[in-house]
N, C-alpha and C positions, 0 to 999 in steps of 0.2 A: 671586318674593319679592326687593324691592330688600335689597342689605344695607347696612350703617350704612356711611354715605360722609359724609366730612369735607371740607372746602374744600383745593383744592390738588393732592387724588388723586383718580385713577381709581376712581371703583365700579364696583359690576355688578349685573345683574340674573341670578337664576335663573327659569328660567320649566321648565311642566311641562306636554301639554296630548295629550290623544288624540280622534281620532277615529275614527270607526265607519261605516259603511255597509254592508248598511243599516241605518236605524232602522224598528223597535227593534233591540236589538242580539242577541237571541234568535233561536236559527233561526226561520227561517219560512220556510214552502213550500220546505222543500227546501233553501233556501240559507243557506251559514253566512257569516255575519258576515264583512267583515275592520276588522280593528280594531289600528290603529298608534297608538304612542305616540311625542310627539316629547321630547327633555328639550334644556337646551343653558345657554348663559351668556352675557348681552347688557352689552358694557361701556358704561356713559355715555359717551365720547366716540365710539361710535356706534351710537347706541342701538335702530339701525334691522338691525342686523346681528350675527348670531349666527356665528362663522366655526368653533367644532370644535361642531354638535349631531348627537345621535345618534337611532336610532328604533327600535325593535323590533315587533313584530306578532304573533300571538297563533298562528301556526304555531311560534313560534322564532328568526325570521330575525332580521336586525340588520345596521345599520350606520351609516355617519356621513353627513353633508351639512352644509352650509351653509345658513342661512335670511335671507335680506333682505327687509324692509316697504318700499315702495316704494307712494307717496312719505314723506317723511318727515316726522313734523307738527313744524310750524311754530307759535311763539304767533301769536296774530292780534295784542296789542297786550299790556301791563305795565302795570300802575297800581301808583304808588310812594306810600308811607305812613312819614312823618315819624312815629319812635318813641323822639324824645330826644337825648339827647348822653350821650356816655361818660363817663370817669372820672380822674381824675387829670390827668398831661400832655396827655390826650384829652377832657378835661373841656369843650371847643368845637370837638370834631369829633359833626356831626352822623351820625345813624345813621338810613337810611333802609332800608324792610324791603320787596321788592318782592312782587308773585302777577302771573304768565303767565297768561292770559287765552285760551284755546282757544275756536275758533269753533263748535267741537261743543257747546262751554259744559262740555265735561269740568272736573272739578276736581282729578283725579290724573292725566291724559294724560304731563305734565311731568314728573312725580317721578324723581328717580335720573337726570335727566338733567343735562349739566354746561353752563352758560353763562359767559362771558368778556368782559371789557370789552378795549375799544381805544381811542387818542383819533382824533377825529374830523378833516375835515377843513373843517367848515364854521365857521359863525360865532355869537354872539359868544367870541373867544377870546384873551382877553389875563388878564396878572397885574399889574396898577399899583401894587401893593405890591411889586414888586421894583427895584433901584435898581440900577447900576452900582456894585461893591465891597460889595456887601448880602451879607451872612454865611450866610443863609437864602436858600437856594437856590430860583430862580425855578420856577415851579409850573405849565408849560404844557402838560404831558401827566397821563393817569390813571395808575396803577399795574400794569395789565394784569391786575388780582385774577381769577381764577377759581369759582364757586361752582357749589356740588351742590345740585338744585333738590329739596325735598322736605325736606328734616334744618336743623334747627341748629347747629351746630358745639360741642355739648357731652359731657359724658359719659354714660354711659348711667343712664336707661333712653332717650335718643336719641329728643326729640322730633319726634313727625313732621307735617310743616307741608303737606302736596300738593304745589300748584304757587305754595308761596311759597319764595323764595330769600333769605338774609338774611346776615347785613347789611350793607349798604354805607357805608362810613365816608368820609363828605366832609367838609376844612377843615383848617383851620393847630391847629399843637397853644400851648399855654397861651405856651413862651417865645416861639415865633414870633411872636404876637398881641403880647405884651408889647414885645417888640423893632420890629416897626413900628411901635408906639404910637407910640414912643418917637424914632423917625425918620422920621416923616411931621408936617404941622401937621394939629392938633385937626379937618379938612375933618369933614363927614357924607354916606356915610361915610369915616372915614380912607382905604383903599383898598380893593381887594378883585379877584378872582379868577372867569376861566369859562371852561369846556374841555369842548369838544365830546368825547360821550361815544358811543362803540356800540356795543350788547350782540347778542354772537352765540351761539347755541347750536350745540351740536356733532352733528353727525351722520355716517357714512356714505358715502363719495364714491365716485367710480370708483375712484380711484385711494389709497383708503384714509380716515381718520379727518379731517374737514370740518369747518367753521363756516361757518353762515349768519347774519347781522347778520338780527335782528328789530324792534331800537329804536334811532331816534338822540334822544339826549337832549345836555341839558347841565347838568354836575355847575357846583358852585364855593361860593364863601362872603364874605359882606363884612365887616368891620371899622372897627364903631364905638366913639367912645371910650369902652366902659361895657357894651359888648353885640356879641355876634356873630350875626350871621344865615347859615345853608349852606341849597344849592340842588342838590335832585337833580329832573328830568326836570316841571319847573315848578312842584315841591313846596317851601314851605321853613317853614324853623322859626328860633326868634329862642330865646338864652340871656342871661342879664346876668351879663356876667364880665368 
């Protein structure tokens, strides 16, 4: 049972699960059952590993172990979904809503598991909206955001979304846009922004809590006089502001 996990922190999963041998689990011919239960607590950043569970067996006995899934799933690929623009000073930052794509074609494999942006090192990657003495600070890495794959980030009752992770907010907020306007000539478009982007999810390692990069994308956003267009992983969407 994932529990309500927010962007930023650690969740975790509870799991509970017994097995039996043999089946059915009724004596038969003579032989009794053994039958163990395991319980334990799986954190998303590594979600492949369970390090205090415990187990008990139908004699009485009991104790603890560790449990790791080996290998760890991996998405096969992301598909990104343009779902508007924010509000206020965020009113031309685009909001894009991602789903993990499992090759098993699972649709909750991902859930409660935690991914992570980083900026890239490939191309295209410039910001020609920034100038020498420009007030608004040059724009050539991401933010490093962290997201919990399954939840929204609201209050409860804590919608639950699988293997969609949300939202990623790309672009300049309202003064920024106004202030290059206003120090660029009327071009189309004025200037504009792209930063190589790559999401990793967290798993498991030898040597403790991992990320493995599953996508390289590239985020960014242009600037026209009258309209802005942002760009997540070849996805984009246009506002008039």
């Amino acid at each position: 049972m994932p529990s309500f996990q927010e962007d930023l922190y650690e969740g975790y999963t509870t799991f509970t699960w017994t097995g039996t041998d043999p089946v059915p689990s009724a004596t038969c011919g003579g032989i009794t059952p053994v039958s163990s239960t395991y319980t334990g607590t799986i954190q998303n950043k590594g979600d492949d590993y369970a390090p205090t569970s415990s187990w008990k067996n139908v004699t009485g006995e009991s104790g603890s172990t560790s449990i790791t899934k080996q290998p760890h799933d991996q998405p096969a690929s992301e598909t990104t979904t343009a779902v508007g623009f924010s509000s206020g000073t965020l009113a031309i930052v685009g909001q894009f809503r991602q789903t993990q794509n499992a090759s098993s074609c699972s649709t909750d494999i991902f859930k409660g598991r935690q991914v992570s942006e980083t900026t890239g090192l490939g191309s295209p990657h410039y910001d020609n909206c920034y100038f020498t003495g420009s007030l608004v600070p040059q724009w050539n890495t991401v933010d490093g955001s962290l997201w919990n794959v399954g939840y929204y980030e609201v209050e409860p009752p804590f919608i639950y979304s699988l293997n969609e992770w949300v939202d990623d907010y790309i672009g300049y907020n309202t003064s920024q846009v106004s202030y290059y306007r206003s120090h660029h000539s009327p071009a189309s478009p004025v200037c504009g922004a792209r930063i190589p982007q790559v999401m990793s999810i967290a798993y498991y390692g030898n040597s403790g809590d991992a990320t493995d990069p599953y996508s390289y994308d590239t985020v960014g956003e242009d600037i026209y006089t009258s309209s802005v267009t942002a760009y997540r992983a070849g996805v984009s969407q246009t506002t008039n502001h």
